[in-house]
C-alpha positions in Angstrom: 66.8 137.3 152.3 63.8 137.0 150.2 62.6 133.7 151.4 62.8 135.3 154.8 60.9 138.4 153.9 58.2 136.6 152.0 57.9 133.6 154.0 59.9 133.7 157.3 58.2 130.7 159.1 58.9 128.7 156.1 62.5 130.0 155.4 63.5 130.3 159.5 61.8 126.2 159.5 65.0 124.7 157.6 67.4 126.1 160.4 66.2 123.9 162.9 65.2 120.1 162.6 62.0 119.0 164.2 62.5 116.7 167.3 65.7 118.5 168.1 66.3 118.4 171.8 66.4 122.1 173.9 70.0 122.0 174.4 71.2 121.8 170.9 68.6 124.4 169.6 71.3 127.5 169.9 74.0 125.4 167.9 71.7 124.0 165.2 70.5 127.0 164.1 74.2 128.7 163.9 75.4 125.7 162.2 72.5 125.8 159.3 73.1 130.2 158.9 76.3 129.1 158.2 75.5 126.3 156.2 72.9 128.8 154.3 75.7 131.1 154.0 78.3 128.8 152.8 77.1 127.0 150.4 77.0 129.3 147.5 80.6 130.2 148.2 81.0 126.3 148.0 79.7 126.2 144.6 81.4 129.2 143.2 84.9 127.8 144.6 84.2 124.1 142.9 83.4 126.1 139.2 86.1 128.2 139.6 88.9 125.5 140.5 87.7 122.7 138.2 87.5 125.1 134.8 90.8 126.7 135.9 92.1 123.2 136.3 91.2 122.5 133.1 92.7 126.0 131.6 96.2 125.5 133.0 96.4 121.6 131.7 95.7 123.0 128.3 98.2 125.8 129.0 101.5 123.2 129.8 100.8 121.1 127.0 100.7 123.8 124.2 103.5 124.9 125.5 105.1 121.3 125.5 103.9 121.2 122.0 105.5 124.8 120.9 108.4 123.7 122.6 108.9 120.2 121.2 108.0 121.6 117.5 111.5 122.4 116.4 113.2 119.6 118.5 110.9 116.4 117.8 108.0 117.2 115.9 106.4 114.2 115.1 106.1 113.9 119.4 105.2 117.5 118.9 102.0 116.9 116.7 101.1 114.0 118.5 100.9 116.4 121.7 99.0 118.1 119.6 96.4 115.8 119.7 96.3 115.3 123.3 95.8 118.9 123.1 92.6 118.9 120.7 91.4 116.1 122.9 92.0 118.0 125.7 90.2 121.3 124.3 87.8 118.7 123.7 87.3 117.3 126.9 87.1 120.5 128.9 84.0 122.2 126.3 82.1 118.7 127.7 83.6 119.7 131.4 82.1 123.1 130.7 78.7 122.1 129.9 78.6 119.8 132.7 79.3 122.7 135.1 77.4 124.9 133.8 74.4 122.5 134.3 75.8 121.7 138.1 75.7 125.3 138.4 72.0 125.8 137.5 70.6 122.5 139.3 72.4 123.7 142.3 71.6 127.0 142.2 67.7 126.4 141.6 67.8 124.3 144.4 69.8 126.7 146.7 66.7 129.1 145.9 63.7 126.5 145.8 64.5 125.6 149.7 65.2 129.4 150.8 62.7 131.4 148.5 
């Protein structure tokens, strides 16, 4: 909305292509607004699934490890492990969203602002 208000020839420019032909005009342009419209619902959906992903893995397995603790605990502690691996994996997932996250978003508001 601000790219439109402040620069509207610029912002309206990325809905339609140059050399488009007539006929295809109409369609272009509601295939970008919901292109425009879409893609930070995109983003938000991709964050939101791959940290919860992450969440729940580390939620079975220490539960598996809670669980095997007074029935096998040497399989127990080295689930564990897998577990401070894990926890280890998904702080590095984490920073590498939350870096997808800005890149995309700054770009998202470079092209429309």
């Amino acid at each position: 909305m601000i790219g439109i208000r402040n620069q509207p020839t610029a912002a309206l420019g990325h809905l339609l292509p140059e050399g488009t032909p007539v006929p295809l005009i109409p369609v272009l342009i509601i295939i970008e607004t919901i292109s425009l419209f879409i893609r930070p619902l995109a983003l938000g959906v991709r964050l939101t699934a791959n940290l919860t992903a992450g969440h729940l893995l580390i939620q079975l397995i220490a539960t598996a490890a809670f669980v095997l603790l007074p029935i096998i605990p040497a399989v127990a502690i080295l689930t564990s492990t897998v577990l401070f691996l894990l926890t280890l994996l998904e702080v590095a997932v984490a920073i590498i969203q939350a870096y997808v996250f800005v890149l995309l978003l700054s770009l998202y508001l470079q092209e429309n602002v």
